[in-house]
LOSEVO-34455 format. One record per residue: residue in three letters; x negated, y, z negated of N, C-alpha, C in turn; residue number from 1. Coordinates in pm, 1 decimal, padded with zeros to 6 digits. Atoms other than C-alpha are relative to their C-alpha. Layout:
<sites>
[ALA, [X, Y, Z], [X, Y, Z], [X, Y, Z], NUM];
...
</sites>
This chain:
<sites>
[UNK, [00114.7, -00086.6, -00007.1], [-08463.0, -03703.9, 01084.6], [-00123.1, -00080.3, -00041.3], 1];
[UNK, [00115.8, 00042.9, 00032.7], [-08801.1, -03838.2, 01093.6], [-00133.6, 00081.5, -00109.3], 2];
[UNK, [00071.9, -00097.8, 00088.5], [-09023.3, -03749.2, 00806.3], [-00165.8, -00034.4, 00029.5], 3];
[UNK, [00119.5, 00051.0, -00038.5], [-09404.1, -03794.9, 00850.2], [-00080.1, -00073.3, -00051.1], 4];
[UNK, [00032.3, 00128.7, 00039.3], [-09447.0, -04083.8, 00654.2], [00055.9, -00089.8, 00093.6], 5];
[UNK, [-00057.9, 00095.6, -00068.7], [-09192.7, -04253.6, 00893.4], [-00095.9, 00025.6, 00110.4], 6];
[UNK, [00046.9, -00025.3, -00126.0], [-09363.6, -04093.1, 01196.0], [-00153.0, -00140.6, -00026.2], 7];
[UNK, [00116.6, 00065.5, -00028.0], [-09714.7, -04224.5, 01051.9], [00021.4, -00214.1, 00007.9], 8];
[UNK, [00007.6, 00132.0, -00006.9], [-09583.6, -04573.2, 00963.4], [00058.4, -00091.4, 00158.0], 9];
[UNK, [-00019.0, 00050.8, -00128.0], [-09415.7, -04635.1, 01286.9], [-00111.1, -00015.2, 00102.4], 10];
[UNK, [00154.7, -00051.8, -00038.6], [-09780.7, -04513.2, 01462.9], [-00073.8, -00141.8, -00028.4], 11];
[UNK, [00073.6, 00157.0, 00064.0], [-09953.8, -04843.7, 01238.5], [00055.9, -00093.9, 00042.2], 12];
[UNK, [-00084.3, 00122.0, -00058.2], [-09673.5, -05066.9, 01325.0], [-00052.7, -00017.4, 00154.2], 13];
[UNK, [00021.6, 00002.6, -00155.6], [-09730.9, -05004.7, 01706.2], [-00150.2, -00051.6, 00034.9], 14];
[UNK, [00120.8, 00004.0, -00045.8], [-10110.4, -04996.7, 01691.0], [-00041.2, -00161.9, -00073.4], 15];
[UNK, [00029.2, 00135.3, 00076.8], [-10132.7, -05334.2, 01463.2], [00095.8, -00097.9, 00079.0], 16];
[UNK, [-00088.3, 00061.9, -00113.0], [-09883.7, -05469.3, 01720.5], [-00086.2, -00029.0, 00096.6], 17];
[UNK, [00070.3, 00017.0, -00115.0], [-10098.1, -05421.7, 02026.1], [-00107.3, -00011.4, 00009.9], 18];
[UNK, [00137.5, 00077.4, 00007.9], [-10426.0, -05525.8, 01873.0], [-00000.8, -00121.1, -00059.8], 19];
[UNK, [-00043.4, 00105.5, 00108.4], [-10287.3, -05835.8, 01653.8], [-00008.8, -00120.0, 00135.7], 20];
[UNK, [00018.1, 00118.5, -00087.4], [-10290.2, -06078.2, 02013.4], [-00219.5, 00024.9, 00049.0], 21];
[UNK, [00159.8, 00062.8, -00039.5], [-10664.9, -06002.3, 02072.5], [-00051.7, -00024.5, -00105.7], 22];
[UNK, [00103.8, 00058.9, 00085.7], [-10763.3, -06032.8, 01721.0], [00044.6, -00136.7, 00015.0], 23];
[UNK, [-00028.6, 00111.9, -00012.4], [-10596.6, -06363.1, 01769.3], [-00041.2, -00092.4, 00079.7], 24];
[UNK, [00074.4, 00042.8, -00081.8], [-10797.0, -06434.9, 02044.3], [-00155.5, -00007.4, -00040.0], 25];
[UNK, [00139.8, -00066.6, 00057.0], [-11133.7, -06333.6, 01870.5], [-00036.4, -00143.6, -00044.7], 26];
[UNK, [00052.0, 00123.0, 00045.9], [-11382.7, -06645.0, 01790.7], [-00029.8, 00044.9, -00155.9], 27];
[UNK, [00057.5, -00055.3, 00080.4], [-11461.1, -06664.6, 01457.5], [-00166.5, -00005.6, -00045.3], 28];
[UNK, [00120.0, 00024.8, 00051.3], [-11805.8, -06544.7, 01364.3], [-00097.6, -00087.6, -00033.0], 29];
[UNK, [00094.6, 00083.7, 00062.6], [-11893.3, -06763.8, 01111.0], [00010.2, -00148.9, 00018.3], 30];
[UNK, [-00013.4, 00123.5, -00042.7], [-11775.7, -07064.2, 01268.3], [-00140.8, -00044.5, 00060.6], 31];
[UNK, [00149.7, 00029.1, -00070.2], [-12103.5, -07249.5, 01396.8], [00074.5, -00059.7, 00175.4], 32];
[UNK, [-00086.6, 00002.7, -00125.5], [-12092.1, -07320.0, 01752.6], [00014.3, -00118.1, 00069.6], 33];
[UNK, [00035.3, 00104.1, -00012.1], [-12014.1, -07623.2, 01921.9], [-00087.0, -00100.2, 00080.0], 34];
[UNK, [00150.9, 00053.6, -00058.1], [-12269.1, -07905.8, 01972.0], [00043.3, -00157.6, 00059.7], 35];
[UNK, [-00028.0, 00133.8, -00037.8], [-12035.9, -08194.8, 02076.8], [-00078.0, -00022.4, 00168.9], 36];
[UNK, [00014.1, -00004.2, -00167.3], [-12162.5, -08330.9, 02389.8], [00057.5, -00023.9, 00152.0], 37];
[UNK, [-00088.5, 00005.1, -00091.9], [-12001.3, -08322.1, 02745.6], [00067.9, -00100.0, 00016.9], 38];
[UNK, [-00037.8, 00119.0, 00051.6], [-11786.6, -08592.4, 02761.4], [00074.7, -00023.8, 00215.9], 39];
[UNK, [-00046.9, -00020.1, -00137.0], [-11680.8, -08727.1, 03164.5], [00152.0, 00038.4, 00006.5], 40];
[UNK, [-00182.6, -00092.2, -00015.6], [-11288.6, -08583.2, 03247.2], [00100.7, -00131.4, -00002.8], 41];
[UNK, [-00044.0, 00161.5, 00027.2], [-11214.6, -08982.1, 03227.2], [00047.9, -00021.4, -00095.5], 42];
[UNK, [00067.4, 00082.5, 00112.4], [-11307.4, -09014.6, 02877.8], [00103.4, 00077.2, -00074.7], 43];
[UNK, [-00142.6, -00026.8, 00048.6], [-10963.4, -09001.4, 02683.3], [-00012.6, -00042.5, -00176.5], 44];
[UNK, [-00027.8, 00045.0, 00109.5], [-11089.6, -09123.6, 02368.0], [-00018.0, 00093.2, -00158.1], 45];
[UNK, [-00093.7, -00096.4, 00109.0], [-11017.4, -08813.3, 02123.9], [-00044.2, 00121.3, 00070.2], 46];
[UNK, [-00029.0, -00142.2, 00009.8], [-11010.8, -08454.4, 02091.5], [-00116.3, 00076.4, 00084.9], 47];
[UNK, [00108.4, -00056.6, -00082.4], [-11252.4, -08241.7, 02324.2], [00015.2, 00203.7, -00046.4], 48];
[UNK, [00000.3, -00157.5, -00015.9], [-11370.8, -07875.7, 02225.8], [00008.8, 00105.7, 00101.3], 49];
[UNK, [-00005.0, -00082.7, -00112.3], [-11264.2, -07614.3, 02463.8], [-00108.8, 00095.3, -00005.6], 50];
[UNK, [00086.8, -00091.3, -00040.9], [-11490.3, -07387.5, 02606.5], [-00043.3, 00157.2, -00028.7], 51];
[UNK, [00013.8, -00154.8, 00064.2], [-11561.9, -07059.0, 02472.6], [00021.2, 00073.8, 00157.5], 52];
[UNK, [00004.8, -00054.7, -00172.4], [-11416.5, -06785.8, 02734.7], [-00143.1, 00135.6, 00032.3], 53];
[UNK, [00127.1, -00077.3, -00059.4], [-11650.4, -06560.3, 02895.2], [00085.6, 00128.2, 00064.0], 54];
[UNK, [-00059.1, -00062.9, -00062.7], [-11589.2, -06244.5, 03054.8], [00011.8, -00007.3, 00127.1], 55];
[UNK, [-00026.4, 00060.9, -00180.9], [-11651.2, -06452.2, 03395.0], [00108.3, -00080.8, 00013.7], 56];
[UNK, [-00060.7, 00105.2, -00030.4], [-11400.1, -06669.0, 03310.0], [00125.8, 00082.1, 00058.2], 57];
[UNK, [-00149.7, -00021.4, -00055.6], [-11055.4, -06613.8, 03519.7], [00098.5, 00032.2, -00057.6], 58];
[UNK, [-00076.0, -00027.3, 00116.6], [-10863.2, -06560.5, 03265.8], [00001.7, 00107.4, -00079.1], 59];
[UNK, [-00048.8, -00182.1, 00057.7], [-10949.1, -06219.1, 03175.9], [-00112.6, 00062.1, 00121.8], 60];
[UNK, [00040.5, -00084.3, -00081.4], [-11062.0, -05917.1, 03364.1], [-00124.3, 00010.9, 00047.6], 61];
[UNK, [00114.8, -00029.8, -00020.1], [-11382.8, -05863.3, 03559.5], [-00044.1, 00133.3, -00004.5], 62];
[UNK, [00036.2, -00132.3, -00007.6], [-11558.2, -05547.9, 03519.8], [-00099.4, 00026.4, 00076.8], 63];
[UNK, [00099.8, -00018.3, -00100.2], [-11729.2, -05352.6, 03743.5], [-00106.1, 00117.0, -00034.5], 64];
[UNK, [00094.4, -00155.0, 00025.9], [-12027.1, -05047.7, 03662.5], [-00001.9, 00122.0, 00145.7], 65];
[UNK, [00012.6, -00061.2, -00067.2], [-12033.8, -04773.0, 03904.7], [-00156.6, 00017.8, 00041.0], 66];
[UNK, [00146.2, 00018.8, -00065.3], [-12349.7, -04776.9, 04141.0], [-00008.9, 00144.9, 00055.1], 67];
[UNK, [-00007.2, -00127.3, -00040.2], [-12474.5, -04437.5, 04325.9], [00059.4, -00028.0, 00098.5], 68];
[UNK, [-00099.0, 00011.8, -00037.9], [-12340.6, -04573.6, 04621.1], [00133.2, -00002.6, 00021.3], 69];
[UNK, [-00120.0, 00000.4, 00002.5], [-12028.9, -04601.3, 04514.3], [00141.3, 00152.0, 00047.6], 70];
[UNK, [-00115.0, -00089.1, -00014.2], [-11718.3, -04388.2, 04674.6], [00078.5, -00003.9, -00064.4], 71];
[UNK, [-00087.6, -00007.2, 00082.1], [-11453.6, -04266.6, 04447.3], [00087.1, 00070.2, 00088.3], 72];
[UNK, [-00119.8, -00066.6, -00118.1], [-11083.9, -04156.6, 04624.0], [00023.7, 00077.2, -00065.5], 73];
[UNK, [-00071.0, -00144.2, 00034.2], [-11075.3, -03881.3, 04335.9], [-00067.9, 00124.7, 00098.3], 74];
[UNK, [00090.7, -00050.2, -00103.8], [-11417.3, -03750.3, 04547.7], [00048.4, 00043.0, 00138.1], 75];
[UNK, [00001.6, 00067.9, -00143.4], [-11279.8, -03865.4, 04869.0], [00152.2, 00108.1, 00075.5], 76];
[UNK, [-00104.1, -00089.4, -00066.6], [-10896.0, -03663.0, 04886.8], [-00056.1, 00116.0, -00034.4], 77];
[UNK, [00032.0, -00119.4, -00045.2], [-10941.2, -03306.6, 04975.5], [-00148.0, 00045.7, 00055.0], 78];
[UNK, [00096.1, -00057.2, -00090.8], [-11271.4, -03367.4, 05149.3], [00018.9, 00028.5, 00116.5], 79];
[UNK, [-00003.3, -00055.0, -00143.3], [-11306.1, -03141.2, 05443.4], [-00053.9, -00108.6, 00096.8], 80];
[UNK, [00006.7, 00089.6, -00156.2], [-11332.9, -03351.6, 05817.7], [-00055.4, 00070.1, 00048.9], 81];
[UNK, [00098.9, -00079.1, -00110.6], [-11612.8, -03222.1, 06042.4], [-00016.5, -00110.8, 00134.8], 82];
[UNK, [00073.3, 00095.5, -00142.0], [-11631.7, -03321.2, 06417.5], [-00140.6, -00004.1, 00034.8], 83];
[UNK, [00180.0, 00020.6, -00053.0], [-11978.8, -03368.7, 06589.2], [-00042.3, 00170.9, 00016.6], 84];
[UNK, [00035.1, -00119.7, -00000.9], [-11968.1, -02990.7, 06663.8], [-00018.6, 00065.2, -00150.2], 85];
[UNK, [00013.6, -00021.3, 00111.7], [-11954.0, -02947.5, 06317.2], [00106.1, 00126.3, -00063.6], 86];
[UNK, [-00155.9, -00084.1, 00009.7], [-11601.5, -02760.9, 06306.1], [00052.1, -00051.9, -00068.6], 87];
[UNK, [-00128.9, 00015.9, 00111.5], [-11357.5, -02788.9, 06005.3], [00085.4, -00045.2, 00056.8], 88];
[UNK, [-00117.5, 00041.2, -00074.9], [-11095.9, -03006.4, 06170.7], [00149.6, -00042.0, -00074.9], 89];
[UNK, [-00052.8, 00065.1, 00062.4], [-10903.3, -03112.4, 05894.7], [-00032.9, -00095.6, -00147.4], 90];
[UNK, [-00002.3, 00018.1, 00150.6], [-10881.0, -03246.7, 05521.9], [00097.6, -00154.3, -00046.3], 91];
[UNK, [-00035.8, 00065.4, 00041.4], [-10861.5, -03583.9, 05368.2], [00150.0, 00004.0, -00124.5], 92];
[UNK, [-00065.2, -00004.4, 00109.8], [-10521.1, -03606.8, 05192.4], [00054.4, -00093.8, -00034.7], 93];
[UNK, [-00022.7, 00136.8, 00081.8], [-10475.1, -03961.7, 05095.3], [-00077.5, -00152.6, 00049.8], 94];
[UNK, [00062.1, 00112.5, -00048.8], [-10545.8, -04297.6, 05156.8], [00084.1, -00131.8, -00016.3], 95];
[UNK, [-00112.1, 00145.1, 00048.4], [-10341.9, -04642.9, 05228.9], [-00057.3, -00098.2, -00017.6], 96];
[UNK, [00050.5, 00128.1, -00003.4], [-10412.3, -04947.9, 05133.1], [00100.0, -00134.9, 00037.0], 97];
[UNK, [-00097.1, 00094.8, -00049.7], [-10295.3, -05261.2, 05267.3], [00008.7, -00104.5, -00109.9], 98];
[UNK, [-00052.4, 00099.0, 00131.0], [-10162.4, -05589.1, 05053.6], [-00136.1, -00076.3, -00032.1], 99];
[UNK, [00154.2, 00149.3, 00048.3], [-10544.4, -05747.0, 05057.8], [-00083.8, 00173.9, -00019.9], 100];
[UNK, [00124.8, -00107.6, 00083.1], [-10670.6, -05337.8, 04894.1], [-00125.1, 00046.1, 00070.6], 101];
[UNK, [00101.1, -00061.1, -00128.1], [-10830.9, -05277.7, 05226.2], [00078.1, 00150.8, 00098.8], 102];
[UNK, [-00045.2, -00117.2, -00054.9], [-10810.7, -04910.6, 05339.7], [00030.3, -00026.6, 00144.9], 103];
[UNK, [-00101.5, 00010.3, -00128.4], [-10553.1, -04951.7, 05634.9], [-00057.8, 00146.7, 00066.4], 104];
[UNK, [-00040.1, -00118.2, -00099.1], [-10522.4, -04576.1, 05749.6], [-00057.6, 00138.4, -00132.8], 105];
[UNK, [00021.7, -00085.2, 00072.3], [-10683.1, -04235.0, 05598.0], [00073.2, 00095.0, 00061.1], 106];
[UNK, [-00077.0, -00076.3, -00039.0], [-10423.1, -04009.1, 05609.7], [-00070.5, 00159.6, -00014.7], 107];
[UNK, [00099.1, -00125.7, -00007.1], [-10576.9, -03646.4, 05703.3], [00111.6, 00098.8, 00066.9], 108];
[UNK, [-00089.8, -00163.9, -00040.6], [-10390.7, -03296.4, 05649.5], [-00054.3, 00085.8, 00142.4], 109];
[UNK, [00051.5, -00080.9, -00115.3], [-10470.7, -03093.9, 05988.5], [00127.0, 00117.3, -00001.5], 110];
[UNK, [-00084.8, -00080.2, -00037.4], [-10302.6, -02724.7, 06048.0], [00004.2, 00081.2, -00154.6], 111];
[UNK, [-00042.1, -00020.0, 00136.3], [-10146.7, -02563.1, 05766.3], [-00127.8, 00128.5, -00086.4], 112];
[UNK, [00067.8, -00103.9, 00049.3], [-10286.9, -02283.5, 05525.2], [00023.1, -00055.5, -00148.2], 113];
[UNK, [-00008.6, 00098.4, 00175.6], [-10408.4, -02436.8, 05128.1], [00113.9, -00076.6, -00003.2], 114];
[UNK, [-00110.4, 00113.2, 00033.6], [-10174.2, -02741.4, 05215.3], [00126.9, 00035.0, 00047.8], 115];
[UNK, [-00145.6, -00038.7, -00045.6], [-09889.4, -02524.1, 05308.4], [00012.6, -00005.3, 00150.9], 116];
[UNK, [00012.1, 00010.6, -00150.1], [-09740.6, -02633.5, 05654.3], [-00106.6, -00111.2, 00053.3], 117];
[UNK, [00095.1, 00074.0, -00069.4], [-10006.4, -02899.7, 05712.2], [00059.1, -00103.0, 00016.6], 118];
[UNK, [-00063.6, 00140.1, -00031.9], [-09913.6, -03199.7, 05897.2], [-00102.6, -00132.4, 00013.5], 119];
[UNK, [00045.2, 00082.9, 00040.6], [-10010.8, -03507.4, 05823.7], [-00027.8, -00155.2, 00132.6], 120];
[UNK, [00028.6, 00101.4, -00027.5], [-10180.0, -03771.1, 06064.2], [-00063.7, -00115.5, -00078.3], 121];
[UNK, [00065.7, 00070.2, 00054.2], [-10288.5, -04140.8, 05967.1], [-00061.3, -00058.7, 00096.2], 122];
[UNK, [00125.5, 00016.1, -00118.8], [-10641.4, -04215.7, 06148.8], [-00041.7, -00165.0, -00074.6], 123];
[UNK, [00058.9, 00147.7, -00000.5], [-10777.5, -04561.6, 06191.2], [-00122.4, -00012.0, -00091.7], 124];
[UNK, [00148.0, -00050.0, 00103.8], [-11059.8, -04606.8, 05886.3], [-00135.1, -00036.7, 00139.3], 125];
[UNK, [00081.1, -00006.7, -00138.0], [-11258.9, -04689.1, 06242.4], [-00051.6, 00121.3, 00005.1], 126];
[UNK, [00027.2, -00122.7, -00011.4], [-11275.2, -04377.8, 06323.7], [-00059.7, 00141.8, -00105.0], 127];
[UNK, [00067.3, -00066.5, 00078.3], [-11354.4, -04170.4, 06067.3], [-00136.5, -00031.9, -00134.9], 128];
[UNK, [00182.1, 00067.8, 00055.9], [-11755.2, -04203.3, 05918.2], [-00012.4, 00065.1, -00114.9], 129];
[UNK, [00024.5, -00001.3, 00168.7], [-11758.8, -04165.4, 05503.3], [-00135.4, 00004.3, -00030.5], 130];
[UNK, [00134.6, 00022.3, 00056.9], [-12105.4, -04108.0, 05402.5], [-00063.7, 00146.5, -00075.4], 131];
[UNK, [00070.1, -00065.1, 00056.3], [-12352.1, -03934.9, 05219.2], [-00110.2, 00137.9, 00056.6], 132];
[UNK, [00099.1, -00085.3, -00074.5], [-12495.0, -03578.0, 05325.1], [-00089.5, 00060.6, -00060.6], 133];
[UNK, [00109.0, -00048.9, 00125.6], [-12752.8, -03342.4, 05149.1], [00015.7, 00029.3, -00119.1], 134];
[UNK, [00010.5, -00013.8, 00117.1], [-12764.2, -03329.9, 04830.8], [00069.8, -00118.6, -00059.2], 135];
[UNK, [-00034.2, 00099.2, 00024.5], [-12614.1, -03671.3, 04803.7], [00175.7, 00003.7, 00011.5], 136];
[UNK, [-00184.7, 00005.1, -00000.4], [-12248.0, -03498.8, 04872.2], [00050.2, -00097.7, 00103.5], 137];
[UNK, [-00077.6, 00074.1, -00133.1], [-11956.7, -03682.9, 05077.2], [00039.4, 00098.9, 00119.2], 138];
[UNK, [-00032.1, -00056.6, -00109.7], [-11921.8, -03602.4, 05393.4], [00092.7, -00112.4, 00115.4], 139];
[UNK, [-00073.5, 00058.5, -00060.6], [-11651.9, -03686.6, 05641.4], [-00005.5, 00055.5, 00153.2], 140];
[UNK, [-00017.6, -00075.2, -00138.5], [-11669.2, -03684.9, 06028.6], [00058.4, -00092.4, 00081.2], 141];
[UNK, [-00127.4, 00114.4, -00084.0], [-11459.3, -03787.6, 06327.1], [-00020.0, 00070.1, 00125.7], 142];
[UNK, [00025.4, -00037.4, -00158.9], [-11499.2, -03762.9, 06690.2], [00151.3, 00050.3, 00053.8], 143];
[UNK, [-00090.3, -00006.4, -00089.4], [-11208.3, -03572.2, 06791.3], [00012.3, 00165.9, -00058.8], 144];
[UNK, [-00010.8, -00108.4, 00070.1], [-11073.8, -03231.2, 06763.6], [00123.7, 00021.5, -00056.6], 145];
[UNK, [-00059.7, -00034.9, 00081.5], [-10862.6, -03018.1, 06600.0], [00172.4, -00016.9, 00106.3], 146];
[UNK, [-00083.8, 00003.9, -00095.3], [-10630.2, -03013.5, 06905.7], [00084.0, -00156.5, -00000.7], 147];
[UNK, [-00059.1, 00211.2, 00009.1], [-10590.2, -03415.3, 06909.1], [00046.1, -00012.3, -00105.2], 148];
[UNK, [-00055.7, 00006.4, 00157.4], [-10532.1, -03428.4, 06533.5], [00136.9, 00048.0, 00023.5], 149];
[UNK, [-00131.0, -00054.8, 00029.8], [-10234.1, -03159.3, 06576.0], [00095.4, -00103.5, 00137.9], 150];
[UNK, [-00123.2, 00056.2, -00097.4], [-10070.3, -03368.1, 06909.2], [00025.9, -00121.0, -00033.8], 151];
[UNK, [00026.3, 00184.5, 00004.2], [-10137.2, -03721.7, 06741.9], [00172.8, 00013.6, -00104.4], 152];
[UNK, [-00172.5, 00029.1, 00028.7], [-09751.5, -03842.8, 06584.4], [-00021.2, 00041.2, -00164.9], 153];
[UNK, [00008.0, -00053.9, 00106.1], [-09708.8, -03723.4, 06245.9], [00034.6, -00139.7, -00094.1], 154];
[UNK, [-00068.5, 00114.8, 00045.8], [-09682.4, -03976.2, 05955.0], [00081.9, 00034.5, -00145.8], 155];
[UNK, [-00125.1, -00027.7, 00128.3], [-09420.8, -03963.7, 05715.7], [00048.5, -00067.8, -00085.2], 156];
[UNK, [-00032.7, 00060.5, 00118.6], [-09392.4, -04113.8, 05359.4], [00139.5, -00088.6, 00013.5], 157];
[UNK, [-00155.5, 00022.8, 00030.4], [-09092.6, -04341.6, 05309.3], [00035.8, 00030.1, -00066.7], 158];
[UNK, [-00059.7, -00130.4, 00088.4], [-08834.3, -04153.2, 05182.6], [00014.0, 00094.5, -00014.8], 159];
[UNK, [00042.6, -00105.2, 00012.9], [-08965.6, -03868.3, 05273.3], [00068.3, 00069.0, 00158.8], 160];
[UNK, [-00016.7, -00030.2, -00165.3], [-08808.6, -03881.1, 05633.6], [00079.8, 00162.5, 00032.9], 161];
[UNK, [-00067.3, -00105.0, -00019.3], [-08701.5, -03566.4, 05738.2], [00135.4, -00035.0, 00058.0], 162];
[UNK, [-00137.5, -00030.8, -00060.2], [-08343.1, -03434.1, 05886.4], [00022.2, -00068.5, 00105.5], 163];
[UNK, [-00020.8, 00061.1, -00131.5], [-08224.1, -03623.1, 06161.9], [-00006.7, 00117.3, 00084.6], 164];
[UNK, [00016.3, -00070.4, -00022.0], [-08185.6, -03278.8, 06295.0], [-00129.4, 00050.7, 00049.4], 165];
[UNK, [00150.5, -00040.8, -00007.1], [-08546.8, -03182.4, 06253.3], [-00114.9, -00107.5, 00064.9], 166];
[UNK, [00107.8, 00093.2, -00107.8], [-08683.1, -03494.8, 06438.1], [00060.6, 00006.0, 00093.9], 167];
[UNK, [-00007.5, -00005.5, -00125.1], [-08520.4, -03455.6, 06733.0], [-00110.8, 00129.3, 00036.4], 168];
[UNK, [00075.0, -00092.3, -00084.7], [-08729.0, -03117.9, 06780.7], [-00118.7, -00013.5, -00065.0], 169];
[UNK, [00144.4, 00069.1, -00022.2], [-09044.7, -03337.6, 06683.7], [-00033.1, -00070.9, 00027.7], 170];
[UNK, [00074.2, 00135.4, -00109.8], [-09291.6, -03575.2, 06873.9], [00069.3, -00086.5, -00082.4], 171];
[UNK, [00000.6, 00116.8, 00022.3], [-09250.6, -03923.2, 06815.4], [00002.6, -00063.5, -00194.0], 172];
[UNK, [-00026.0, 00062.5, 00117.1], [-09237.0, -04051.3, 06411.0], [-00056.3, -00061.5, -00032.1], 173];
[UNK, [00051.4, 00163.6, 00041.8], [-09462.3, -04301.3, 06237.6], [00041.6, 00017.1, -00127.9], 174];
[UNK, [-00005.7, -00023.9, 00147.0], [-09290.7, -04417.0, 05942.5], [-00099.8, -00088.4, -00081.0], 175];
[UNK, [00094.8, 00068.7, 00104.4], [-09526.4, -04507.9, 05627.7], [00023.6, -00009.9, -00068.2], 176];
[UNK, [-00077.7, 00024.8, 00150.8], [-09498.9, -04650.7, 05327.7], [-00115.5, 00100.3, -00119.2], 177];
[UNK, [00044.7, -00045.6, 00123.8], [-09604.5, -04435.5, 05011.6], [-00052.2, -00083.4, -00104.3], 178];
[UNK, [00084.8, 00111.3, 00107.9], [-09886.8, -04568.1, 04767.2], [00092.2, 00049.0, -00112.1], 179];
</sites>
């Protein structure tokens, strides 16, 4: 039985665990900084100060700030799809990315009632135009209709494949891989 001295000391252990390699990384303060001078990549004749890292350096993470521009995919799934007529055609419900983090295919719910029953095409990021409408909201549109969406091949998660049964009495199959 854990009592809540054990609970809290286990809690310290963990958290003095997983900050104990960056304080170990940490310059120190009051060290002054160094003033040796560059020396050519030749020049073998003693000890050379390493470089203080940076947060540009490669070796640790770059960070990025969010701009107004910027699209977010929490924004981006369940935005409604408008064709040129300006008809509800369908609803962003995911997004793939390929091995170089470039949106491959935006997969878009069409059919269906709040998600239930909706089938799932994945559209070429070509085709469908991401941008900014009044009031600075996202807006999504696509030259096709609601008709094309429901006859285009359905795509289906791996893993997720349906009944062998149940694809014979549907179109064609694209299988996809799940983010």
């Amino acid at each position: 039985m854990r009592t809540p001295f054990t609970t809290v000391l286990l809690a310290a252990t963990l958290v003095s665990a997983a900050i104990a390699p960056a304080l170990a990384q940490t310059a120190d303060p009051a060290a002054p900084p160094s003033t040796s001078p560059a020396r050519p990549s030749n020049d073998t004749s003693g000890p050379v100060a390493a470089k203080p890292a940076t947060l540009s350096d490669d070796l640790r993470p770059k960070f990025v700030a969010q701009t107004p521009a910027d699209m977010v995919a929490s924004k981006l799934v369940g935005l409604n799809i408008v064709n040129g007529a300006g008809d509800t055609i369908g609803q962003v419900a995911d997004l793939v990315l390929d091995e170089k983090q470039q949106i491959k295919a935006w997969i878009v719910g069409v059919g269906g009632f709040l998600g239930i029953g909706a089938k799932y095409v994945a559209i070429d990021p070509s085709a469908l135009k991401v941008g900014r409408g009044d009031n600075d909201t996202l807006k999504a549109v696509i030259d096709t209709t609601k008709d094309q969406l429901r006859a285009a091949p359905e795509y289906i998660y791996l893993g997720k494949e349906k009944p062998k049964d149940a694809q014979a009495t549907t179109p064609a199959t694209t299988p996809a891989t799940k983010p």
